[in-house]
TIGURO-292450 format. One line per field, with one value per residue: residue number from 1; residue in one letter; z negated, x negated, y negated of N, C-alpha, C in turn. Coordinates in nm, 4 decimals. Layout:
REM residues N
filum = NUM_...;
vogu = a_...;
n.z = Z_...;
n.x = X_...;
n.y = Y_...;
ca.z = Z_...;
ca.x = X_...;
ca.y = Y_...;
c.z = Z_...;
c.x = X_...;
c.y = Y_...;
//
This chain:
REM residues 110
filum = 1_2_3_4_5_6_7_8_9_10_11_12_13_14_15_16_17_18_19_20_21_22_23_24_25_26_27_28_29_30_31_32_33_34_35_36_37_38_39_40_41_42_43_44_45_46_47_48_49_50_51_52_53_54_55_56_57_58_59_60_61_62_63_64_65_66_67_68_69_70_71_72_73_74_75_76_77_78_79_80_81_82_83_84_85_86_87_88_89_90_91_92_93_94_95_96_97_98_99_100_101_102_103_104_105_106_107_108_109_110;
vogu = x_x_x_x_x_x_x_x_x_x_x_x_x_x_x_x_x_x_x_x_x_x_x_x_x_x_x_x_x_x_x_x_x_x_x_x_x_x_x_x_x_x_x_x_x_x_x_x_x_x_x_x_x_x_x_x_x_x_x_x_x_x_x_x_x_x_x_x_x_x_x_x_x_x_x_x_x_x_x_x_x_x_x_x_x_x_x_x_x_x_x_x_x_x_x_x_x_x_x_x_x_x_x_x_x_x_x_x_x_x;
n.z = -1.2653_-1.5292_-1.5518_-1.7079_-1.9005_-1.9198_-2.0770_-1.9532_-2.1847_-2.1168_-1.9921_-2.2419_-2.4134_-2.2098_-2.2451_-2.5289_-2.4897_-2.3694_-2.5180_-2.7481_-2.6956_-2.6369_-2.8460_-3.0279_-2.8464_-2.8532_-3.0745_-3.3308_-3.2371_-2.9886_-2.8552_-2.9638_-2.8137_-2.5525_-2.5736_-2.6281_-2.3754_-2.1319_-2.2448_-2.2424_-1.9671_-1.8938_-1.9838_-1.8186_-1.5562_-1.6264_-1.5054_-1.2228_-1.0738_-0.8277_-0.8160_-0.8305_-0.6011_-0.3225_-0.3238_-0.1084_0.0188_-0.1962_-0.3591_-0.6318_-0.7946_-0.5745_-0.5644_-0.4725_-0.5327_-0.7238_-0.8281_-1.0744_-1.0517_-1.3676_-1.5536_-1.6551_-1.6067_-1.4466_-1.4112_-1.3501_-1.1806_-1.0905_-0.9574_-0.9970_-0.9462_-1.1444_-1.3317_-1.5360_-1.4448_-1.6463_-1.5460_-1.5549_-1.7453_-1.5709_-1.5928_-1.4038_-1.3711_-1.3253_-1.0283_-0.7890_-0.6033_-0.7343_-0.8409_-0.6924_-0.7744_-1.0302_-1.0902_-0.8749_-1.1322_-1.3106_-1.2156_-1.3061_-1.5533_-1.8077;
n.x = -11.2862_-11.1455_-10.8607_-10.7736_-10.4089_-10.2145_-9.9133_-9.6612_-9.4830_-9.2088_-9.1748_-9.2235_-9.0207_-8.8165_-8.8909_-8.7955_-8.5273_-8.4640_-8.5682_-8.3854_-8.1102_-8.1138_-8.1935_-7.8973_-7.6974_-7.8515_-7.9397_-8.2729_-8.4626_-8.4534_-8.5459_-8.7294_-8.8757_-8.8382_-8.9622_-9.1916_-9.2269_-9.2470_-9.4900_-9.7288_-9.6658_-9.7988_-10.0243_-10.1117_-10.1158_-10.3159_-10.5492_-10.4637_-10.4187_-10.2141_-10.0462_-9.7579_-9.5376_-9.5290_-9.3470_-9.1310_-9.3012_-9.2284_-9.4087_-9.5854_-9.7571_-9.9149_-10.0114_-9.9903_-9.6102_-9.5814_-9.3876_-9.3507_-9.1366_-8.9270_-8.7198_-8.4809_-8.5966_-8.7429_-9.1300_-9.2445_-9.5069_-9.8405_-10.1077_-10.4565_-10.6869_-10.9063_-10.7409_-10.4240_-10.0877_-9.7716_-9.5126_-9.2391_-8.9902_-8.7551_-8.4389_-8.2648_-8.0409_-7.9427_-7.8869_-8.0751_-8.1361_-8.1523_-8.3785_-8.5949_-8.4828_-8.5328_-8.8449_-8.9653_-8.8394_-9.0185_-9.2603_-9.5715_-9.5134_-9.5726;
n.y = 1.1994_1.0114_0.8689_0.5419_0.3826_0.1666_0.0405_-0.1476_-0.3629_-0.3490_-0.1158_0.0721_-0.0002_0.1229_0.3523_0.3561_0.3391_0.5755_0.7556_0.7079_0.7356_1.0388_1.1245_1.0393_1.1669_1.4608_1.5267_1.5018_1.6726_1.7194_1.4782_1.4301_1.6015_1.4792_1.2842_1.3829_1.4695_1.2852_1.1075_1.3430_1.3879_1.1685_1.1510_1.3726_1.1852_1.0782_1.2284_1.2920_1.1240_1.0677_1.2119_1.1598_1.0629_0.8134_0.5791_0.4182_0.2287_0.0181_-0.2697_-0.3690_-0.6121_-0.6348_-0.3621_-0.0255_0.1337_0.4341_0.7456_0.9554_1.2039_1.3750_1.6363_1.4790_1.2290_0.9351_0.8686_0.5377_0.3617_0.2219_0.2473_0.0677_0.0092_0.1733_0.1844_0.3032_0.1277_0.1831_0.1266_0.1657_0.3479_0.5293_0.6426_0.9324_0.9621_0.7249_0.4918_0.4613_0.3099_0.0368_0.0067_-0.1478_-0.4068_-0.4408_-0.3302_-0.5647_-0.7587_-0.7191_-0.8096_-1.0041_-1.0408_-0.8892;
ca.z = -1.3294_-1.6003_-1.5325_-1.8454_-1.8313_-2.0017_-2.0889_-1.9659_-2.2801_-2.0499_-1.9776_-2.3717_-2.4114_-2.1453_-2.3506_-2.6510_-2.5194_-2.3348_-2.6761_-2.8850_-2.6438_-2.6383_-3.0199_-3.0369_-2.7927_-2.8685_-3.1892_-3.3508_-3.1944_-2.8376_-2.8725_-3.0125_-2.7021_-2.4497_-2.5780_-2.5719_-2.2281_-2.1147_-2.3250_-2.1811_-1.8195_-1.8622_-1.9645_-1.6914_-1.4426_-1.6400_-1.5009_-1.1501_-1.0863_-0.6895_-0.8320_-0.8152_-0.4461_-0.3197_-0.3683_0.0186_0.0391_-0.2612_-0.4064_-0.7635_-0.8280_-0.4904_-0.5462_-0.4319_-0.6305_-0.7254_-0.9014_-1.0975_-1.1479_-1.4370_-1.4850_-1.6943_-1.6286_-1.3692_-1.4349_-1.2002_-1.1874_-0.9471_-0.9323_-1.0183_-0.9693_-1.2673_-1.4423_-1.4068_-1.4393_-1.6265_-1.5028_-1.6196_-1.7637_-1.5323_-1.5947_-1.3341_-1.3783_-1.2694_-0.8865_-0.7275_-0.5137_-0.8384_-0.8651_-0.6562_-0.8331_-1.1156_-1.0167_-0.8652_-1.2508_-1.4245_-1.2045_-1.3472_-1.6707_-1.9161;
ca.x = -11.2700_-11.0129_-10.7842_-10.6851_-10.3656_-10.1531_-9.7892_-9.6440_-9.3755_-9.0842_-9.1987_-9.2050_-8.8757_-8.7439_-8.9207_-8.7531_-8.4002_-8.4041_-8.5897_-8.2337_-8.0090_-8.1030_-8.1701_-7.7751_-7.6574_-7.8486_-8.0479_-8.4003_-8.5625_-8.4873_-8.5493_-8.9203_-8.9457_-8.8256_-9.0421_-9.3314_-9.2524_-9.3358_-9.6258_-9.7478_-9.6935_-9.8929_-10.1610_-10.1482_-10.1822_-10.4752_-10.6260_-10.4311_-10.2757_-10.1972_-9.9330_-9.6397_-9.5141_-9.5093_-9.1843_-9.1280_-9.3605_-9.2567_-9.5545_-9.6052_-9.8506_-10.0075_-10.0528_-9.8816_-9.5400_-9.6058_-9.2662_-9.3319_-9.0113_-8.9150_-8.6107_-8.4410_-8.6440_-8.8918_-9.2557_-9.2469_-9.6371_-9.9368_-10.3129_-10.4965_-10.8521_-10.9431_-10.6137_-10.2485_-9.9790_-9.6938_-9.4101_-9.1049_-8.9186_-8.6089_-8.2620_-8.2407_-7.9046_-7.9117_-7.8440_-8.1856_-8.0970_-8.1538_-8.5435_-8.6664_-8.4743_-8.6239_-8.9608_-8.9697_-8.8094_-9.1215_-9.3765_-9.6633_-9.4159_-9.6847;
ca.y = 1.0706_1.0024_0.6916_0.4459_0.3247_0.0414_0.0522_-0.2750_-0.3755_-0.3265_0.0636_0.0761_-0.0556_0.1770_0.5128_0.3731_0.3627_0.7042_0.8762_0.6923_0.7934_1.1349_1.1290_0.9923_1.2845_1.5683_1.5184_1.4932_1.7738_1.7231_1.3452_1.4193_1.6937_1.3650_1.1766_1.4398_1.5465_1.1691_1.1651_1.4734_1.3296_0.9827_1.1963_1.4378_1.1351_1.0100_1.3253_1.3595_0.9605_1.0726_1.3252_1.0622_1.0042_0.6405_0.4823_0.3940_0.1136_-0.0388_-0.2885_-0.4078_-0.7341_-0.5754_-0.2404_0.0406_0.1866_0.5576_0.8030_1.1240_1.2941_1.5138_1.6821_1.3806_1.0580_0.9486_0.7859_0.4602_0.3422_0.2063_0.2608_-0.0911_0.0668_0.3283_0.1849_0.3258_0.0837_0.2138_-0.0100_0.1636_0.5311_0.5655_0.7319_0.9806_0.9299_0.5928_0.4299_0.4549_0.1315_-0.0720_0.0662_-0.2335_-0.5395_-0.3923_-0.3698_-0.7112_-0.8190_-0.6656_-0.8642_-1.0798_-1.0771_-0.8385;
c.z = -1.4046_-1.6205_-1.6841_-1.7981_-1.9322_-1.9397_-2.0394_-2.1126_-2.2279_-2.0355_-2.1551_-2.3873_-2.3208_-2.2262_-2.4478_-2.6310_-2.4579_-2.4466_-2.7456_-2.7954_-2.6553_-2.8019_-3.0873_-2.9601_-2.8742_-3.0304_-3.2385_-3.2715_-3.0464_-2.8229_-2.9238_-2.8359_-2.5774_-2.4801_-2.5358_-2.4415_-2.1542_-2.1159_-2.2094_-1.9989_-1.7837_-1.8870_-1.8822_-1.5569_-1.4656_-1.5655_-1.3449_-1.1157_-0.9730_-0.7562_-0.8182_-0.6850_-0.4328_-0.2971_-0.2399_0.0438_-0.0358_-0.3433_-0.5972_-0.7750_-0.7024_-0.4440_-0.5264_-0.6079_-0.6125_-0.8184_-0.9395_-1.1316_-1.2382_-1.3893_-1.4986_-1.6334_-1.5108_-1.4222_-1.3551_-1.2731_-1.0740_-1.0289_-0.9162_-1.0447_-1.0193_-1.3940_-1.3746_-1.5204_-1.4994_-1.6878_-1.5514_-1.6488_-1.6983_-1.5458_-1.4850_-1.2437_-1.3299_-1.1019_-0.8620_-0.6564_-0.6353_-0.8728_-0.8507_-0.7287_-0.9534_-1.1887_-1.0438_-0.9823_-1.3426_-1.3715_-1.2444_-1.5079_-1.8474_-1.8858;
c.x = -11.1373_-11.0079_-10.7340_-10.6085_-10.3016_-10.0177_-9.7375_-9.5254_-9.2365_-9.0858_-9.1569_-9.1220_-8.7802_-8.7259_-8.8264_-8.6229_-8.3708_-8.4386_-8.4261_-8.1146_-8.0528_-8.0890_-7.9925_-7.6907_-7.6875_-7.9650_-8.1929_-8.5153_-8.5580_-8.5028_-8.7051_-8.9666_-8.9302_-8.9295_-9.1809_-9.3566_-9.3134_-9.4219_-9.7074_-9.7794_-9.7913_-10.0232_-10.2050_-10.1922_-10.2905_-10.5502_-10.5717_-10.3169_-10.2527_-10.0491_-9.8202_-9.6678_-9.5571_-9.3502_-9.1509_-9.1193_-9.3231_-9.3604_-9.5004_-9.7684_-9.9758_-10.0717_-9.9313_-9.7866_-9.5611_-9.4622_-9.3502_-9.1925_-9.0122_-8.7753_-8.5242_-8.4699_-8.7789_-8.9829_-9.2535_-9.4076_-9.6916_-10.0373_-10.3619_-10.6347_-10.8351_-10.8145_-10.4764_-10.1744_-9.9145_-9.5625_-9.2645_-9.0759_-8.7879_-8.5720_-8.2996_-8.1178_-7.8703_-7.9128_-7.9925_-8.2333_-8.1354_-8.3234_-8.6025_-8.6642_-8.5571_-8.7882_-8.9946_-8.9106_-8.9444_-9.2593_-9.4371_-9.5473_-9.5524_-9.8066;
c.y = 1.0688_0.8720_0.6644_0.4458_0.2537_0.0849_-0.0956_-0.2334_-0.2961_-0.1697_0.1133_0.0738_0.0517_0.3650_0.5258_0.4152_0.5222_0.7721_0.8076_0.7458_0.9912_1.1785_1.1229_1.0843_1.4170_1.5700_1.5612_1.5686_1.7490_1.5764_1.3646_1.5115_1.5689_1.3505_1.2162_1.4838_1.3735_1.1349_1.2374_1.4350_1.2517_1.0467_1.2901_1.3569_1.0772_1.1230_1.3442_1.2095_1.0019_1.1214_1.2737_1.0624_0.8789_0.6569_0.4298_0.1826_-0.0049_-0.1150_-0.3420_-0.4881_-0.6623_-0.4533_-0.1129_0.0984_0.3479_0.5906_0.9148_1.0864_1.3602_1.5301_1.5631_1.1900_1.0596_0.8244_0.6844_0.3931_0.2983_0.2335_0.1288_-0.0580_0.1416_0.2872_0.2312_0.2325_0.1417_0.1380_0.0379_0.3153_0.4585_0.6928_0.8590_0.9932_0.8362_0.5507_0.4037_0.3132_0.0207_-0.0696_-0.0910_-0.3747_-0.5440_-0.3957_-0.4971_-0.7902_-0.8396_-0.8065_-0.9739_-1.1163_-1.0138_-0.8921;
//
């Protein structure tokens, strides 16, 4: 079975600023490869949505929170039947502890 999935805005918004920041660091070419490695991911969990951990019993509008990691940025997502969620691109870089306020910012908002 291959899962749909929907971007909320806020996930969008999060793609855009890690593709300009890297674009603004390291220029055009590794700023198209961010972006495609992302890419690249969302459609690997259309094909394989388990592959993200759970988020330790984090929920989202009821359903569980799932992470892929890469090396840069992780996927944060749930499973909503045959749809995946995807709720935000995090930093890697960033304070982990901040995941949940986060989260709980996004809900019933898209």
């Amino acid at each position: 079975m291959v899962y749909k999935y929907r971007w909320l805005a806020a996930a969008l918004e999060d793609l855009s600023q890690e593709v300009g920041y890297v674009l603004c660091e390291f220029g055009i070419q590794a700023a198209r490869k961010a972006e495609f490695s992302v890419r690249q991911a969302v459609e690997c969990l259309c094909l394989f949505p388990n592959t993200g951990v759970r988020y330790g019993g984090l929920m989202y509008e009821g359903y569980e929170v799932r992470v892929l990691r890469q090396r840069q940025v992780s996927i944060i997502y749930c499973l909503q039947g045959d749809m995946i969620t995807l709720i935000a691109v995090w930093n890697n870089h960033r304070d982990d502890k901040r995941i949940e306020a986060m989260i709980q910012s996004r809900q019933d908002i898209d």
